[in-house]
N, C-alpha and C positions, 0 to 999 in steps of 0.2 A: 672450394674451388678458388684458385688464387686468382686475385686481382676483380672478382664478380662479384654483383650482387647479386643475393637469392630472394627470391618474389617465392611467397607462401599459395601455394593453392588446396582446396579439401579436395581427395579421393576417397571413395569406399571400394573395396573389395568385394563383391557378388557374392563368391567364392572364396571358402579357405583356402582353395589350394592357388588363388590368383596371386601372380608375381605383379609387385607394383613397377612400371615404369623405371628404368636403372641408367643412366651414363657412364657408358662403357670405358670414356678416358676423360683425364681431365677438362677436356676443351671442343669436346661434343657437344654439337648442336643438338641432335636428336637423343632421344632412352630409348633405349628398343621397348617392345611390346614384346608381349609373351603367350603362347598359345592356354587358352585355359579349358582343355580337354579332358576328358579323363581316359580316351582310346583313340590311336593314331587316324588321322584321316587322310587318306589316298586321294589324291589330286591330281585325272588323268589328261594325257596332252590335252590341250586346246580346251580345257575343263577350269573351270571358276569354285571356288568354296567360299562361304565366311566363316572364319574363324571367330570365335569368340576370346576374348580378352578377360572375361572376368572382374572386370574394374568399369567406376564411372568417377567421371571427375566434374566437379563445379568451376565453371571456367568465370573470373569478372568477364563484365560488360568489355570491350575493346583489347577480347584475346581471344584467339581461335585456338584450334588444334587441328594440326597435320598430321596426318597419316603417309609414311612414306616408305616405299619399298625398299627392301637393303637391299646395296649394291652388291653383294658374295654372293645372296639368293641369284639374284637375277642372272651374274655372270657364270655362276656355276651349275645352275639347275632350270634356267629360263622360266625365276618364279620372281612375278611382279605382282602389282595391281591391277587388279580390272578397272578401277575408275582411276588411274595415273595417280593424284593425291586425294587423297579422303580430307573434307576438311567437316569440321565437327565445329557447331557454333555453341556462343556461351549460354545458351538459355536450353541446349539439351544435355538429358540428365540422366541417360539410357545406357546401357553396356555399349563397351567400344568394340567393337568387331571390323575384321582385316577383310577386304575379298580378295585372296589371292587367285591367281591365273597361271596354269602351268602353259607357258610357251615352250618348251622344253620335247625332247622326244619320248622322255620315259616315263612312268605314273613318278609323282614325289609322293613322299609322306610325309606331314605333320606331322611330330610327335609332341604327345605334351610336354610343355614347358618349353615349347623350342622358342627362340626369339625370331619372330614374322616378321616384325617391320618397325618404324622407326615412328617414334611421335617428336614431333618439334611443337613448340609454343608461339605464338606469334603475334604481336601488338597489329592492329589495324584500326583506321581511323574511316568512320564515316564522312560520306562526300554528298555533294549537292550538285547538278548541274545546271550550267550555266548556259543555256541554247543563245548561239550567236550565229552570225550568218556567214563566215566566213573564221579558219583559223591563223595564227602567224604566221609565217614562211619560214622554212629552218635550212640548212647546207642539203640537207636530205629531203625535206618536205613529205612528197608520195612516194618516194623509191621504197620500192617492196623490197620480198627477199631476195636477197644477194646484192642487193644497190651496195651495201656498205664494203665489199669484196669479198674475199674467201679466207 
């Protein structure tokens, strides 16, 4: 990948027939995920499935993983997630599985191999707080939503 560094992380494969994680174009944030089924699965309206992935990964300490719906699925088959992003912490070591959600009018199907959803990686930093009794005052302060305009 031009102009990046590459950070090493360990996967296993479950499954021979499991597709490792892939970036689609040079400067993808996400690799998709890949269904690791061996027969199609019907996902009816308003109906939830987890797919399995076939893969587990060892994340370091201060990196997650994201799970995230593609935008095609969603716009063209009203197939997202049930829990919005999946996030997967570094100390589990379990196969990755998708819950997808047909919002959609029509049953979809899963076929194996198909790409479900998108993994991103992602650096976070643990925090401490600090209970005080009162915070600073900012141009915004409390304005909720829509204070900032439209």
């Amino acid at each position: 990948m031009v102009g990046q560094n590459k950070l090493v992380f360990k996967i296993t494969k479950l499954r021979d027939n499991a597709i490792l994680p892939q970036y689609q174009s040079e400067c993808s944030a996400g690799m998709d995920l890949h269904a690791c089924i061996d027969e199609p699965i019907t996902i009816e309206p308003l109906r939830r499935a987890l797919i399995p992935t076939g893969i587990s990964v060892e994340l370091p300490v201060g990196f997650e993983a994201q799970i995230r719906a593609r935008s095609g699925l969603a716009l063209k088959n009203g197939i997202t997630m049930a829990n919005g992003i999946g996030t997967i912490d570094s100390d589990y070591r379990g196969e990755y599985g998708v819950i997808l959600m047909n919002l959609g009018d029509e049953p979809f199907v899963v076929q194996p191999d198909m790409r479900i959803a998108q993994l991103v990686i992602s650096r976070y930093e643990y925090i401490s707080w600090e209970e005080v009794d009162s915070l600073s005052q900012t141009e915004r302060s409390t304005g909720g939503f829509g204070s900032t305009g439209v």
